[in-house]
N, CA and C of each residue as an Amber inpcrd file, in Angstrom:
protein
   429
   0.8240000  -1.1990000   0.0000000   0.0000000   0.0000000   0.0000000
   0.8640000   1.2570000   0.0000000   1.8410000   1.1820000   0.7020000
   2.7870000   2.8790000   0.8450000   3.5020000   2.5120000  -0.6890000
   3.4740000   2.0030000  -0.9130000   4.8490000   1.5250000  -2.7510000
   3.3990000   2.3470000  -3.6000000   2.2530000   1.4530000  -3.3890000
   1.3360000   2.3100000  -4.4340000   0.8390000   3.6960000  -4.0360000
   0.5830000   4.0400000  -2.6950000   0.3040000   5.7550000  -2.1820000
   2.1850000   6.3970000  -2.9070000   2.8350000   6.3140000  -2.8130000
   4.0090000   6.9650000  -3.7070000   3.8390000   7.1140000  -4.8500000
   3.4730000   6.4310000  -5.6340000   3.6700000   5.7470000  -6.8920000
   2.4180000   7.0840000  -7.2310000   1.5110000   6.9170000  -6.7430000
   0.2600000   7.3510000  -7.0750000   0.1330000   9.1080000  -6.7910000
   1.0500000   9.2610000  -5.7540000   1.4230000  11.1210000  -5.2670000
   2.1310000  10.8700000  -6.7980000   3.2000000  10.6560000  -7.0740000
   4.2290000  11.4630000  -8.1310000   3.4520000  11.4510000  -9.4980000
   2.5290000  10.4720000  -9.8590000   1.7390000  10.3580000 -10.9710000
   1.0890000  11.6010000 -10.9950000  -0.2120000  11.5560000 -10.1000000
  -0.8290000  12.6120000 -10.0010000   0.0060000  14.2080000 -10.0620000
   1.0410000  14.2410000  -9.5990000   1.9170000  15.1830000  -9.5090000
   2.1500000  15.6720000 -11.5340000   2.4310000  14.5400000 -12.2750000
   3.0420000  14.6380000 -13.0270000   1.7880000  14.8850000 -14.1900000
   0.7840000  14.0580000 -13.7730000  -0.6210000  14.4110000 -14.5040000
  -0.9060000  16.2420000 -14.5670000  -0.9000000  16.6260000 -13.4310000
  -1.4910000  17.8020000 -12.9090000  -0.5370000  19.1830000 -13.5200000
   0.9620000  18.5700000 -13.9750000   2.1400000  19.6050000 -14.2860000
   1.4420000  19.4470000 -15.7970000   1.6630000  18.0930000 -16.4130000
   0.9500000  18.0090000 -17.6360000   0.0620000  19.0350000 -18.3870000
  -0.8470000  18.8340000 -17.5280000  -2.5830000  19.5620000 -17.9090000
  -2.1280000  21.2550000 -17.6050000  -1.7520000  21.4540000 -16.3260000
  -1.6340000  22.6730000 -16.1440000  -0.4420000  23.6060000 -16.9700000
   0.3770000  22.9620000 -17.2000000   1.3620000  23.5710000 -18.1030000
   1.7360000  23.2480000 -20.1190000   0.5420000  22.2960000 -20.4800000
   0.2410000  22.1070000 -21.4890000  -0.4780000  22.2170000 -21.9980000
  -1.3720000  20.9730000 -21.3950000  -2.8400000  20.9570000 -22.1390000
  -3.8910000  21.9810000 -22.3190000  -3.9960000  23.0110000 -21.2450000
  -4.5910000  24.3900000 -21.1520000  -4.3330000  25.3620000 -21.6840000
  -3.0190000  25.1840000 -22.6210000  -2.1470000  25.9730000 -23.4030000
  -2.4730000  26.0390000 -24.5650000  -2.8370000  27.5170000 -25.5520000
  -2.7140000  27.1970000 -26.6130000  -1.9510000  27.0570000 -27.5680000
  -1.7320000  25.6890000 -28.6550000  -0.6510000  25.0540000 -29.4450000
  -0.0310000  26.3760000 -30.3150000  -0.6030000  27.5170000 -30.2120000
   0.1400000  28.6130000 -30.9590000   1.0090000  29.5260000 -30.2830000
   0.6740000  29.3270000 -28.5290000   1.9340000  29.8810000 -27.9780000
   3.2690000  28.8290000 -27.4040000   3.2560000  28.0260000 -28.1940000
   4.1440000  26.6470000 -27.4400000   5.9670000  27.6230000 -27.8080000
   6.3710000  27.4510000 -27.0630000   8.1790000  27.2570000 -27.4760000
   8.7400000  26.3140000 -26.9970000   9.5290000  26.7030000 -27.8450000
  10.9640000  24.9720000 -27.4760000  11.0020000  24.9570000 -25.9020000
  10.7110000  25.2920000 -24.9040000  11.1270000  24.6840000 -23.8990000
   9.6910000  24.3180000 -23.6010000   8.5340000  24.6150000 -23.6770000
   6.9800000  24.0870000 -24.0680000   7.7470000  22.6720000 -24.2140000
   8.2150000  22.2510000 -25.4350000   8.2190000  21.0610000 -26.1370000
   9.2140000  20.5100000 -25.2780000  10.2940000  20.6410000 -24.7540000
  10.8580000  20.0870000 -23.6530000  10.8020000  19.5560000 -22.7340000
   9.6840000  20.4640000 -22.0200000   9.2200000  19.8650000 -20.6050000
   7.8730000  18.9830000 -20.9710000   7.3890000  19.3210000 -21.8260000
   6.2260000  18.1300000 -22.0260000   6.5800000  16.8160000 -22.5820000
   8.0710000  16.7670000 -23.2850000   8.6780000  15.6190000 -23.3990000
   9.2150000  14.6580000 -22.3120000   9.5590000  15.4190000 -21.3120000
  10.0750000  14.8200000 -20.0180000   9.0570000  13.9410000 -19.4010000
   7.7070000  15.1600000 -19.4700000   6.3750000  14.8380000 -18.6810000
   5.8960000  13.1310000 -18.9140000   5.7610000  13.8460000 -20.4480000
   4.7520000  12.3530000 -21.1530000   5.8350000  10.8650000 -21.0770000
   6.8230000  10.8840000 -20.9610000   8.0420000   9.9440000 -21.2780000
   7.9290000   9.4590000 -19.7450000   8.1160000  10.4110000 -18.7000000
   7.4650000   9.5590000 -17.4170000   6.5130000   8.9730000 -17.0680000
   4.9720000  10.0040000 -17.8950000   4.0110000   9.2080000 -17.6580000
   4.1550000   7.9140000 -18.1320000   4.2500000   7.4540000 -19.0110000
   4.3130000   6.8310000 -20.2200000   4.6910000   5.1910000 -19.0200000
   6.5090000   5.6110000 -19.0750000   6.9260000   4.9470000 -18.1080000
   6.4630000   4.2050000 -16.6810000   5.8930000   5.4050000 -16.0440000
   5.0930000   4.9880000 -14.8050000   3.8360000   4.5730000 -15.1720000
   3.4740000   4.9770000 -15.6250000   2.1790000   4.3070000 -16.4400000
   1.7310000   2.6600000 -16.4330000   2.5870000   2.2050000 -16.9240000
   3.3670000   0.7220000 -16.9780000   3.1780000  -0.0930000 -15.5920000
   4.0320000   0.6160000 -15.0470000   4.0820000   0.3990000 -13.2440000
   3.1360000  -0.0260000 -12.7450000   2.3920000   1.0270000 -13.0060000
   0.9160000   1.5470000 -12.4210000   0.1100000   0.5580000 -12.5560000
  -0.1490000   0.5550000 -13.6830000  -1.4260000  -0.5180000 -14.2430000
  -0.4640000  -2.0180000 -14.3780000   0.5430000  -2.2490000 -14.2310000
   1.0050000  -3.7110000 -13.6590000   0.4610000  -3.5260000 -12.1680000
   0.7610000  -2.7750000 -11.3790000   0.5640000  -3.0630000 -10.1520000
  -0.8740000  -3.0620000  -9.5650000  -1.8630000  -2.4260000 -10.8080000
  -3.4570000  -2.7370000 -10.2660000  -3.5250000  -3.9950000 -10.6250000
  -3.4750000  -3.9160000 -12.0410000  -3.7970000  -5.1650000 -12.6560000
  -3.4120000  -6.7620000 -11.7860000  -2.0670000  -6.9090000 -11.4990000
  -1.4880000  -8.2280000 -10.7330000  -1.2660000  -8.5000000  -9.0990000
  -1.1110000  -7.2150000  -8.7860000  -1.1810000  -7.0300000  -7.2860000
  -1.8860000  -6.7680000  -6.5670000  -2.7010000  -6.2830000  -6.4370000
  -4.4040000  -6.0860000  -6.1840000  -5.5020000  -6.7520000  -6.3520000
  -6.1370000  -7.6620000  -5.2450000  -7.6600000  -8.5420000  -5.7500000
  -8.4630000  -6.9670000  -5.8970000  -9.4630000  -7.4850000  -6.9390000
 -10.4490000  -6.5210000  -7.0490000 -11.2390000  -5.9610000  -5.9210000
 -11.4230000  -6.5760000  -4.9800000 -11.4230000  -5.8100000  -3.4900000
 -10.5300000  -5.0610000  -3.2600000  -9.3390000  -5.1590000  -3.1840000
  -8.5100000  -4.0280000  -2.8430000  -8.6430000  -2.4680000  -4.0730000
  -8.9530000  -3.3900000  -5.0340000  -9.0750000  -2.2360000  -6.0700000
 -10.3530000  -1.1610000  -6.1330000 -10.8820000  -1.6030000  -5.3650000
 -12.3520000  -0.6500000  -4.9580000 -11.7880000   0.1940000  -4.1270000
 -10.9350000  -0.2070000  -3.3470000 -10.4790000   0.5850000  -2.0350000
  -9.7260000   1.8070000  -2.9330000  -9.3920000   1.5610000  -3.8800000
  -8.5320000   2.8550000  -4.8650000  -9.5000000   3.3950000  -5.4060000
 -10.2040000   3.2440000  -5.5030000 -11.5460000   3.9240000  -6.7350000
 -11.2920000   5.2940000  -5.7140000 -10.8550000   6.7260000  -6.1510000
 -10.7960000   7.6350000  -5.7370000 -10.5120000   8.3170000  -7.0200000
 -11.1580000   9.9580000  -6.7150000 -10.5780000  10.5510000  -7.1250000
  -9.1030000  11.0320000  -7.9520000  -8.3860000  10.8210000  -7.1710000
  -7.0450000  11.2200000  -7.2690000  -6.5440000  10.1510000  -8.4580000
  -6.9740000   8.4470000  -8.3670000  -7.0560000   7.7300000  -9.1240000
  -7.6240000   8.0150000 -10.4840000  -9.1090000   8.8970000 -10.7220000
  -9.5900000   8.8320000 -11.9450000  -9.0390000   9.6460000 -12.4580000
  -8.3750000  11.0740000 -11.9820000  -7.5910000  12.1220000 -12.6840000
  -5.9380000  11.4060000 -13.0670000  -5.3750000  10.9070000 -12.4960000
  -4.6520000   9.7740000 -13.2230000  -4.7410000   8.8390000 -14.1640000
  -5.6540000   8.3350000 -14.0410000  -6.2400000   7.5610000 -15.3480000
  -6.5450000   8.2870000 -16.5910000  -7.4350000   9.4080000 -15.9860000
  -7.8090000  10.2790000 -17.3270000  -6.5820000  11.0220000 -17.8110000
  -5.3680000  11.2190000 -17.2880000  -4.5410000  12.2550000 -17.6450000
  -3.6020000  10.7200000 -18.6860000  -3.9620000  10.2470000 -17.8740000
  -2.8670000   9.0980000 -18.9240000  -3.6930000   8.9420000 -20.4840000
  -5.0000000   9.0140000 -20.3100000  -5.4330000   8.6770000 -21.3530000
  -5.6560000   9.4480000 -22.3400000  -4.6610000  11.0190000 -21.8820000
  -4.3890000  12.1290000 -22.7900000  -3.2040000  12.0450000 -23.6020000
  -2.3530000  10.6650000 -22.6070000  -0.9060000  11.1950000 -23.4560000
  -1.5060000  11.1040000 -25.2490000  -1.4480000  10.3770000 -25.3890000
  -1.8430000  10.3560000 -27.6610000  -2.4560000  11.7650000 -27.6600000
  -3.5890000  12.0160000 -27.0870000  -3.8100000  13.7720000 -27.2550000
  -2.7420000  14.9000000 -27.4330000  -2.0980000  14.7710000 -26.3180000
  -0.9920000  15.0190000 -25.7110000   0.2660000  15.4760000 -27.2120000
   0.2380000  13.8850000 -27.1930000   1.3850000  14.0470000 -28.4960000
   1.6340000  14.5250000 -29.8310000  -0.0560000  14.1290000 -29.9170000
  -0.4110000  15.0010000 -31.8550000   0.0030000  16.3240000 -31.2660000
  -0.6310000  16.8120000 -30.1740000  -0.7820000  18.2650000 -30.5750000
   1.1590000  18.8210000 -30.8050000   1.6140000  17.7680000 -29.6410000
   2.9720000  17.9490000 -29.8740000   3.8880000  18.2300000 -31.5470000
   3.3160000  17.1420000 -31.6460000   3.8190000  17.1570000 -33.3000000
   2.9870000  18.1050000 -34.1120000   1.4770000  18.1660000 -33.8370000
   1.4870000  19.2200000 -34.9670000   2.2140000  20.9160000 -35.1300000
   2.5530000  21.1360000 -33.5630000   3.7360000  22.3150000 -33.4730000
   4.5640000  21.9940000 -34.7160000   5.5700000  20.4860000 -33.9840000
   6.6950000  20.1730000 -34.2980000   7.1860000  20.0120000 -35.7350000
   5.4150000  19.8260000 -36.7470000   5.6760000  19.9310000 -38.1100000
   5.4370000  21.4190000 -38.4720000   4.5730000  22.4580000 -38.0720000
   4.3070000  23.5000000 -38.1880000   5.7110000  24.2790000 -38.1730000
   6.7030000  23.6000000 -37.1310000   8.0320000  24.9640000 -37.0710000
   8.6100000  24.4420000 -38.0670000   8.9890000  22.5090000 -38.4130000
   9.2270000  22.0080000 -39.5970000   9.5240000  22.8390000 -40.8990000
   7.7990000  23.1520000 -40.7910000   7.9910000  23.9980000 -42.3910000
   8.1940000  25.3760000 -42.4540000   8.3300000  26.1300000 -41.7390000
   9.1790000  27.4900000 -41.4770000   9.7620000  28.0930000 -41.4350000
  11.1170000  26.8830000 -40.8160000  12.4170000  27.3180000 -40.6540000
  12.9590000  26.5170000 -42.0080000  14.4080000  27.1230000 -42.5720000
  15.1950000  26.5670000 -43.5840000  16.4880000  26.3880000 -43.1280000
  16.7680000  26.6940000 -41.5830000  18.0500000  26.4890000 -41.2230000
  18.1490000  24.6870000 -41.2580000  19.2720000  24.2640000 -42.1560000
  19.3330000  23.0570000 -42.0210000  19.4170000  21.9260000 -41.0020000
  20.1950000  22.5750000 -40.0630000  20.6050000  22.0790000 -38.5700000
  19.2240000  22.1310000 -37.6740000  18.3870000  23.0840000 -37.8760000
  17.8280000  22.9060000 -36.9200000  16.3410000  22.4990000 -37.8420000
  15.9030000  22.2860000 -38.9470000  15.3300000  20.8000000 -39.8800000
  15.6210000  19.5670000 -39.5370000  16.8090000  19.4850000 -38.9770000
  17.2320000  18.3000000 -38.8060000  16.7980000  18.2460000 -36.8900000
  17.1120000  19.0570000 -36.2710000  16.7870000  18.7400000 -34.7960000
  15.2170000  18.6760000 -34.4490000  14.3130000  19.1080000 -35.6750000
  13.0890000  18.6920000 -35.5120000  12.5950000  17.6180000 -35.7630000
  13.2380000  17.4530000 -37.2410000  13.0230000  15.7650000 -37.4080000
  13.3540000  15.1120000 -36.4800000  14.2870000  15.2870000 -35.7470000
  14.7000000  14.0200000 -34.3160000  13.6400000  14.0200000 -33.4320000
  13.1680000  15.3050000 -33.1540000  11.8950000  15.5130000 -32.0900000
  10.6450000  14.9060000 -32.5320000  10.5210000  15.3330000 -33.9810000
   9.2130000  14.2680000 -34.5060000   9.3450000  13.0000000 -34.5490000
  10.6910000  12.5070000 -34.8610000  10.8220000  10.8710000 -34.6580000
  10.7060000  10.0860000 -33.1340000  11.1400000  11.4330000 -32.3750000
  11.1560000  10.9190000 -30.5770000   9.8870000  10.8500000 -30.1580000
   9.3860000  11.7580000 -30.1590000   7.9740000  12.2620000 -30.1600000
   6.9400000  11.3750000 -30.6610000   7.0030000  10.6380000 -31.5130000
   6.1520000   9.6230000 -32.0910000   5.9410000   8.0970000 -31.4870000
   7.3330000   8.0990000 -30.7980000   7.5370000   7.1030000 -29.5720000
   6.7420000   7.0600000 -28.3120000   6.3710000   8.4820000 -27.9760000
   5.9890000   8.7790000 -26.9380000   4.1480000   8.2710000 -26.8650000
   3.9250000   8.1130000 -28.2220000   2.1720000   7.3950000 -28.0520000
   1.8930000   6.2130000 -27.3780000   1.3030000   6.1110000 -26.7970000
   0.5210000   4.6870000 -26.0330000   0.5830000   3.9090000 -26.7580000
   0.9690000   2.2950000 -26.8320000   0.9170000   1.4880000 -27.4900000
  -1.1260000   0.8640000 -27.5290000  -0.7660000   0.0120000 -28.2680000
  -2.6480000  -0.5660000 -28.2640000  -2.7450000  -1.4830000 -26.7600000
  -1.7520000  -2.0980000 -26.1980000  -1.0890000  -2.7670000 -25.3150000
  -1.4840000  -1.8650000 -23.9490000  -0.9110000  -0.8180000 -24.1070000
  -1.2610000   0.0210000 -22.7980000  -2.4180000   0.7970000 -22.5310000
  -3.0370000   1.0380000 -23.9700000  -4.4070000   1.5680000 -24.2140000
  -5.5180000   0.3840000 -23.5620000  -5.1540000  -0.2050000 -24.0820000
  -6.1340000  -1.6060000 -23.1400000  -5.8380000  -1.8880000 -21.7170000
  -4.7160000  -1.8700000 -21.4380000  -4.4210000  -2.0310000 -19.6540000
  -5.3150000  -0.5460000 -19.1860000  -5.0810000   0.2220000 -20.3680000
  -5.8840000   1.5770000 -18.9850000  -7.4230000   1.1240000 -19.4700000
  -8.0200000   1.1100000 -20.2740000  -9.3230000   0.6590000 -20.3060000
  -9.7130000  -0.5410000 -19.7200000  -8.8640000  -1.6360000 -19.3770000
  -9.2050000  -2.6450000 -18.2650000  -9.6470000  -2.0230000 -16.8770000
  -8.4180000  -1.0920000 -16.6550000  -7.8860000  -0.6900000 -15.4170000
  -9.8400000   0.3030000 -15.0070000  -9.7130000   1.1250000 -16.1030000
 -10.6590000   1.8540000 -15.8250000 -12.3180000   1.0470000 -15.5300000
 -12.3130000   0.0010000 -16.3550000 -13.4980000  -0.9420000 -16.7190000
 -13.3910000  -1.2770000 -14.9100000 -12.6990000  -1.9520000 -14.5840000
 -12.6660000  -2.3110000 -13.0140000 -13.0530000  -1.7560000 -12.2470000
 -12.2650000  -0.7370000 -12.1570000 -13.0400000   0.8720000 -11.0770000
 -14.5780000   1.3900000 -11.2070000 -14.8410000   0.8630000 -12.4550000
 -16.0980000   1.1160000 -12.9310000 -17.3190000   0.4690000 -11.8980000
 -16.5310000  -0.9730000 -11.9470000 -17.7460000  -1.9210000 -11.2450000
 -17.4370000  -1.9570000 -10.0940000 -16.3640000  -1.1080000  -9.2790000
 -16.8590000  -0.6840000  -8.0920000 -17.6560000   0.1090000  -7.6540000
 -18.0210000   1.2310000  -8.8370000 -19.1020000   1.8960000  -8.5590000
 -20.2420000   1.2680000  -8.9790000 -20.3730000   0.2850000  -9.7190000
 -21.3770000  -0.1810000  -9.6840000 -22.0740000  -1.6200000  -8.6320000
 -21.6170000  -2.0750000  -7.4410000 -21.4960000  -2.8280000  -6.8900000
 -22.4180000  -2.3400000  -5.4030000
């Protein structure tokens, strides 16, 4: 229980930097350090993410998993289920400065960001662990 109350502060932590310093943002005032720190963001979520939903999914009887049905839990869930949101909007910056600039060097440091950046989407794999994850919590409210 204290491994998942940790686990679950820094998520939420990282959800909440997310939304508040991105997602509320509009994609026409983004700058390169915009695209920086939301790379860090989503690459942890991403990461912990993993964690997360291994550790509902296998470590937890579904009794214990009612006991999580909170708040703090569904804004985690839902923020994870922004990263792909998250990322287009990323890239559609990232092609927008693409075609703008003609400095060669830095054509080329975008292409790296659009190729990194494209990494950063949810697999179909983890898209389903959070829609399991979420399906569960569900039927604690319905119980």
């Amino acid at each position: 229980k204290e491994r998942f109350k940790v686990f679950e502060d820094f998520l939420f932590f990282l959800n909440t930097r997310l939304e508040e310093d991105f997602l509320q943002k509009d994609i026409h005032k983004f700058d390169s350090f915009d695209v920086v720190r939301i790379g860090m963001y989503i690459n942890d979520l991403i990461g912990y993410n993993s964690g997360f939903t291994s550790m509902y999914l296998s470590e937890f009887s579904q009794d214990y998993i009612c006991d999580l049905n909170t708040p703090k839990t569904m804004t985690i869930l839902n923020g994870m289920s922004q990263i792909n949101t998250t990322t287009d909007k990323v890239l559609l910056f990232l092609n927008k400065e693409l075609k703008i600039h003609t400095d060669s060097h830095l054509k080329m440091q975008l292409e790296k960001a659009i190729y990194n950046f494209k990494k950063f989407k949810l697999g179909q794999k983890q898209i389903n662990q959070l829609n399991t994850l979420q399906s569960k919590l569900k039927e604690c409210t319905n119980e």
